[in-house]
C-alpha positions as CSV (number, residue, x, y, z in Angstrom):
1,X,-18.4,11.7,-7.4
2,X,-15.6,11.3,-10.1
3,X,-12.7,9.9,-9.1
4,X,-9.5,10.0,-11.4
5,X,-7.9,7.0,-10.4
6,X,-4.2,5.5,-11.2
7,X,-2.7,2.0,-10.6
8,X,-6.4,0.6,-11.2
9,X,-5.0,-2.5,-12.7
10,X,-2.7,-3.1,-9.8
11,X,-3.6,-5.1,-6.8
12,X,-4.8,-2.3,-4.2
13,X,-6.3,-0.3,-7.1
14,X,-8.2,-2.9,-8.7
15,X,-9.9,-3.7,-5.3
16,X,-10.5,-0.1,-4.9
17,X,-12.1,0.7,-8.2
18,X,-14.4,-2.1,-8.2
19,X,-15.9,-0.8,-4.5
20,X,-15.9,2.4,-5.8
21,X,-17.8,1.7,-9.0
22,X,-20.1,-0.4,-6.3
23,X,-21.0,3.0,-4.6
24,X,-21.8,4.3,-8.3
25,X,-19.0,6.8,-8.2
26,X,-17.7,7.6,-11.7
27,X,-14.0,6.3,-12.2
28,X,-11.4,7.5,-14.6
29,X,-8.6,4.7,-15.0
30,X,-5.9,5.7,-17.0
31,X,-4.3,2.2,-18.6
32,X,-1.3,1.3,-20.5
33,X,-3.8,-1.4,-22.1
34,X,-7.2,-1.2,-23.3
35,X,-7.5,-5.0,-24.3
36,X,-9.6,-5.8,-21.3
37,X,-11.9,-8.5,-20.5
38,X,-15.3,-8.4,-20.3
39,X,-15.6,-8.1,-16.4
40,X,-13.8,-4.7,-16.8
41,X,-16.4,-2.9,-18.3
42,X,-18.7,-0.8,-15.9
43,X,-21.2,1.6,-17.4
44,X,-19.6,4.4,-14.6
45,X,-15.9,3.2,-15.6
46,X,-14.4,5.5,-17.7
47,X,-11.0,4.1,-19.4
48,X,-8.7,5.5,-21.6
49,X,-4.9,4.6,-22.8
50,X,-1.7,6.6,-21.1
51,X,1.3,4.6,-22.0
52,X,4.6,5.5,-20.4
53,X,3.5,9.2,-19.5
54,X,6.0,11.8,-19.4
55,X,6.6,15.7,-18.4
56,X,4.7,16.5,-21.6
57,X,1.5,14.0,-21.2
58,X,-1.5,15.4,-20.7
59,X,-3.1,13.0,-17.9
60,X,-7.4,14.8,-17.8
61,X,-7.2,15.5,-21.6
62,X,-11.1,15.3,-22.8
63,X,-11.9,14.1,-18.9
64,X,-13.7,17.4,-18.0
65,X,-14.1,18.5,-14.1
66,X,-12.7,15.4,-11.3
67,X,-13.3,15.8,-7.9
68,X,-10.6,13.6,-6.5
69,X,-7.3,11.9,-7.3
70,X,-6.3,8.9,-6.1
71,X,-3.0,8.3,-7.0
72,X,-1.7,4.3,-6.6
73,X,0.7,3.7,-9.3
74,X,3.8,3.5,-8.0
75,X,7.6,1.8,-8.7
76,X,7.1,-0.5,-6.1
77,X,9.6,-2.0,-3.8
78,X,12.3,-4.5,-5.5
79,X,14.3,-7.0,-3.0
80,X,17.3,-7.4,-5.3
81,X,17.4,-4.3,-7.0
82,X,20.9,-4.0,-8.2
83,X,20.7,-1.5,-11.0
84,X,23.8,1.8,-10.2
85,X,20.9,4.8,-11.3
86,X,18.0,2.4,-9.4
87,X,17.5,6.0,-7.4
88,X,17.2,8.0,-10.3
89,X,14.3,5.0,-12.0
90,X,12.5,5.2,-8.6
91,X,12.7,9.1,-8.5
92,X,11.1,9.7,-12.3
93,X,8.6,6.9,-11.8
94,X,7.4,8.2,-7.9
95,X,8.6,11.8,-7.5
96,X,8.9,13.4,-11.1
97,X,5.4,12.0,-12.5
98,X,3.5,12.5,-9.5
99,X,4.8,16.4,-9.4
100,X,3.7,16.2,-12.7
101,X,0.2,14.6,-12.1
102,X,0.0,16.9,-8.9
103,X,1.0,20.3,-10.8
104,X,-1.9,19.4,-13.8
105,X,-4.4,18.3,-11.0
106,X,-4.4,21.8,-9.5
107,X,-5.0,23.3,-12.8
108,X,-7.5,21.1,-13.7
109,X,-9.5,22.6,-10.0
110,X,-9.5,19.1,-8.6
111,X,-10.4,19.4,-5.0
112,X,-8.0,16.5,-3.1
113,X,-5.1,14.5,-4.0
114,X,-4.8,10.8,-2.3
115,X,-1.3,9.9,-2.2
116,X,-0.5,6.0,-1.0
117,X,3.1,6.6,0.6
118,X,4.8,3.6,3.0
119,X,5.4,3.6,6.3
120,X,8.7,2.6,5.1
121,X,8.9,6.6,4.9
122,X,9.1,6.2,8.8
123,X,11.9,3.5,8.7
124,X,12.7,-0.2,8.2
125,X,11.5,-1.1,11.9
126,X,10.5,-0.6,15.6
127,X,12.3,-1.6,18.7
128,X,10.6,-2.9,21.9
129,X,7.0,-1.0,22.5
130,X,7.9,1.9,20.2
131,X,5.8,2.5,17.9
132,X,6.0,4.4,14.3
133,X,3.5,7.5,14.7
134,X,2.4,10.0,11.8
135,X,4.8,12.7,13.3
136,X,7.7,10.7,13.7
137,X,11.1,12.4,12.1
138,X,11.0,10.4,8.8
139,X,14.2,7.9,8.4
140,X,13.7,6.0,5.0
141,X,16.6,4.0,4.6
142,X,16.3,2.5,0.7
143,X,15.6,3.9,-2.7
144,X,11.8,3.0,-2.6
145,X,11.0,4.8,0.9
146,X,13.2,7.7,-0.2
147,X,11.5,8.7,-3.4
148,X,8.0,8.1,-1.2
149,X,9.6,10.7,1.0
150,X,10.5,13.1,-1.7
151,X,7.1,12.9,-3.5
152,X,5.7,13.7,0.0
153,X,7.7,16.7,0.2
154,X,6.8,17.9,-3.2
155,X,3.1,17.3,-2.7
156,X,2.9,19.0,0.1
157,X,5.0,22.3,-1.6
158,X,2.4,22.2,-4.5
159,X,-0.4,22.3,-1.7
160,X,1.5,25.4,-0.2
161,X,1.5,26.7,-3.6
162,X,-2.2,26.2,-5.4
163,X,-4.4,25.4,-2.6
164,X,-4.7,21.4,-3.5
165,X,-5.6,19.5,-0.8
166,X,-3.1,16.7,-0.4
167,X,-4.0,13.6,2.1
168,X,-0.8,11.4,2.8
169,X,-1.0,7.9,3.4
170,X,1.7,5.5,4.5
171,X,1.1,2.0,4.2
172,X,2.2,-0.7,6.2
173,X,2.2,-4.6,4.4
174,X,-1.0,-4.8,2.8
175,X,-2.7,-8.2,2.7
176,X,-5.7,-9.7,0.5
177,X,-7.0,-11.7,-2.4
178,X,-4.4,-11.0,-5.5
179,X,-2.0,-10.1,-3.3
180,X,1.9,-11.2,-4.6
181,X,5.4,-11.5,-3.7
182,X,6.2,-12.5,-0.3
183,X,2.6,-13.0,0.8
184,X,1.8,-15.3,-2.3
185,X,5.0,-17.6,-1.8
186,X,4.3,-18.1,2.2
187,X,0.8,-19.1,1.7
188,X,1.3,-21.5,-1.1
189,X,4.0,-23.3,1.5
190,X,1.7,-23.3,4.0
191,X,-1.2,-25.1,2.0
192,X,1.7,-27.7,0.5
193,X,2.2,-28.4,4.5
194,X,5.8,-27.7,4.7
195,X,7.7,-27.6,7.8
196,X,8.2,-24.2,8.5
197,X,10.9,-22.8,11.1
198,X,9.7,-19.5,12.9
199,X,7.8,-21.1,16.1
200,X,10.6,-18.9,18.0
201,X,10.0,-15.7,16.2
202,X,7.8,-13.0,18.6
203,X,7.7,-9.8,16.4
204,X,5.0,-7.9,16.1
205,X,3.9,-6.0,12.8
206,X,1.2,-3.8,12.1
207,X,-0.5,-4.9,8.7
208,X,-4.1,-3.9,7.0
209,X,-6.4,-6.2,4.7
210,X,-7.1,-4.4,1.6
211,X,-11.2,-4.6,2.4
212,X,-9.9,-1.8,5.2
213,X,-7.7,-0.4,3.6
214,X,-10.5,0.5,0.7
215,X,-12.8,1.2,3.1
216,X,-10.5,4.1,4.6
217,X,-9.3,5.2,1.3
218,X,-13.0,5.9,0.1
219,X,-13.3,7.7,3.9
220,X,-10.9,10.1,2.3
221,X,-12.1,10.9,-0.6
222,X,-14.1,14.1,0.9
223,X,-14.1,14.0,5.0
224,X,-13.0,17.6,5.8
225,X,-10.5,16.3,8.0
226,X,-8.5,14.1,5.6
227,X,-7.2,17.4,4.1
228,X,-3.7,18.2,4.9
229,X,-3.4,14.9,7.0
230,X,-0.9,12.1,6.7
231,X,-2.3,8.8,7.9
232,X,-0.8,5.3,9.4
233,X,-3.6,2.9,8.9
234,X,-3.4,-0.7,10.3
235,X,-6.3,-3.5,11.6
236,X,-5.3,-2.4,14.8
237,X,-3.8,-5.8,15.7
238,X,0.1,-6.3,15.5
239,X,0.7,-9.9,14.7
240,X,4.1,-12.1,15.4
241,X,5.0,-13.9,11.9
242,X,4.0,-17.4,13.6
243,X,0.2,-15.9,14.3
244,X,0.1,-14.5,11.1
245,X,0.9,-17.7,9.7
246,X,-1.6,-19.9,11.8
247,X,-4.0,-17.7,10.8
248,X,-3.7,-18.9,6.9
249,X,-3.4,-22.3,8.2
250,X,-6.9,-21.7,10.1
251,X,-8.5,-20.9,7.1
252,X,-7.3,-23.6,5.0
253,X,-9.0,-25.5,7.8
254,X,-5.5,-27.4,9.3
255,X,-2.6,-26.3,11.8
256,X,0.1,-24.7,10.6
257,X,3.7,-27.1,10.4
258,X,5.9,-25.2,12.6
259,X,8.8,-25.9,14.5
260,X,11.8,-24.1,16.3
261,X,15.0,-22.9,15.2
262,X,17.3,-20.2,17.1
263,X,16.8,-17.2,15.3
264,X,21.2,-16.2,15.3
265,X,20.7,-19.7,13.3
266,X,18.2,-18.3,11.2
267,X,20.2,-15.7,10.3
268,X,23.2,-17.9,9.7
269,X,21.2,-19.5,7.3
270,X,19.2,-16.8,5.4
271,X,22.9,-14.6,5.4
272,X,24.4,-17.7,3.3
273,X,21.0,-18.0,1.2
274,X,21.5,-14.4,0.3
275,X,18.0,-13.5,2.0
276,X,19.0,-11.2,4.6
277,X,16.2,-8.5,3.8
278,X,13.4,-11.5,3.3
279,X,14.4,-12.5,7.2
280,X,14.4,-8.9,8.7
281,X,10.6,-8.6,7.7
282,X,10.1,-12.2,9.1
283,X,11.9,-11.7,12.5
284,X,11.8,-7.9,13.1
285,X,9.0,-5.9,14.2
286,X,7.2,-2.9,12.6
287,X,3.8,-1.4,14.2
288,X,2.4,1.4,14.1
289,X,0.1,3.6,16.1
290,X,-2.7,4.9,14.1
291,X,-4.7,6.8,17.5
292,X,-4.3,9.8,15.3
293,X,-5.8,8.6,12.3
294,X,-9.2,7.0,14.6
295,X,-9.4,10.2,16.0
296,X,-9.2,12.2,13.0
297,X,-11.5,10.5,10.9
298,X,-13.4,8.7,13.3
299,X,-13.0,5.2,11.6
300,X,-13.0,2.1,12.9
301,X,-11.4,-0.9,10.2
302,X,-14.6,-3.0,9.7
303,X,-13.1,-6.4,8.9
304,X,-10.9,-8.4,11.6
305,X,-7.8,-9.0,10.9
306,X,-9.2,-13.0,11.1
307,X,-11.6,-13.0,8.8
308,X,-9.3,-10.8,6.1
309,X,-6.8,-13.3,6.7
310,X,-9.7,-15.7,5.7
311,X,-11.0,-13.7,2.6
312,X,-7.2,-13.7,1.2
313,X,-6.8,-17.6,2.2
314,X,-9.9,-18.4,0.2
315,X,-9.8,-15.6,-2.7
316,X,-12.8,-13.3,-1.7
């Protein structure tokens, strides 16, 4: 098939693109830069420059006929984000250019358009044994998960409108090899061996590896019940932030250095460190209940959470 694909430099999209160029799909990448290395170039990869698109770019000029969209670029989430118009930057760069990319899709007769939402969309946490599901009353809370929301809403009016199929998909924390942020900062402390002081915390979050999270993504591409479908996809094991990190210390082959601290002093101490939002996602929990999303598309996530843990520890 031939996939237009954005974001294929970015972390979820580059692992995407390679699998599908693996299945000998053909895959259109639209890049700001075309001075790539020599392990970019795939006889089925098609790339071409789009730098800083706007309402008059034309995103399938000289592309011909695409089957499906996968759309992954995104303004991505931004801890300290302290910019007054922030809302208006996160609504041209996730609302305004994928109406834009949404609206020329249509005309252009592609089939089905793969939107990667958040489960953010849903809200900032869970309490007790709730769970977020796909139906849940959505309650995004910051200027990321909003303009998610509203590029949901507008996808799903050009759907009404032209007939596009539209498949929603709201992502929980994403985990893998490349992966940054957060993720990259808390592994490197656990291989330097630092004390860490979480033993006390028991959340539980719902995360995927990217190897699922590809491997669900290419389900979507053309399973007749993907259409008109928004999806919560997890491993389907909620892990407490001291699991989560025992599993990197696994596969670094040692035990994790971890040791107990009251988590009202935790906060005491993250509050005056100016890291209130870094503790919420280490102390509160977030899972999700993706029964709809097995049943829909029958799919089962083919790597345990362990051994992606592994893969991401190790760089595979």
């Amino acid at each position: 098939m031939k996939i237009y694909l954005t974001g294929s430099t970015g972390f979820i999209g580059n692992h995407l693109s390679i699998q599908l160029l693996k299945l000998s799909h053909i895959v259109f990448a639209p890049i700001r830069n075309l001075k790539l290395s020599q392990k970019n170039i795939h006889e089925n990869l098609r790339l071409f420059r789009l730098e800083n698109p706007d309402k008059n770019t034309n995103y399938f000029k000289n592309i011909g006929k695409v089957d499906c969209l996968i759309h992954c670029a995104a303004r991505t989430h931004v801890m300290k984000d302290k910019k007054k118009d922030s809302l208006d930057i996160y609504r041209e760069a996730n609302v305004e250019k994928t109406k834009k990319l949404a609206e020329e899709a249509a005309k252009q007769g592609i089939k089905r358009f793969i939107f990667l939402s958040s489960v953010k969309v849903n809200g900032e946490k869970t309490l007790g044994s709730n769970s977020f599901k796909y139906n849940d009353v959505p309650a995004p809370e910051d200027f990321y998960a909003i303009s998610k929301f509203e590029a949901e809403k507008v996808l799903w009016e050009i759907s009404r409108k032209t007939g596009l199929e539209v498949t929603v998909i709201r992502l929980p924390l994403v985990y893998g090899n490349g992966a940054k942020g957060n993720l990259e900062r808390l592994i490197k402390l656990v291989r330097l061996g630092i004390p860490l002081p979480f033993s006390m915390i028991q959340n539980k979050r719902s995360m995927i590896g990217i190897d699922n999270l590809v491997d669900f993504l290419i389900q979507c591409i053309d399973h007749p019940n993907a259409a008109g479908k928004t999806f919560l996809v997890s491993d389907g094991k909620d892990l407490s932030t001291p699991n989560f990190i025992n599993h990197i210390s696994s596969s670094m082959g040692f035990s994790a250095r971890l040791f107990p601290v009251p988590i009202f002093l935790l906060k005491f101490l993250f509050n005056i460190l100016g890291k209130k939002k870094e503790l919420d996602r280490l102390i509160g929990s977030l899972k999700l209940d993706c029964t709809h999303t097995r049943e829909a598309l029958n799919w089962i996530p083919p790597v345990n959470i362990a051994e992606g843990i592994r893969r991401m520890v190790q760089g595979k």
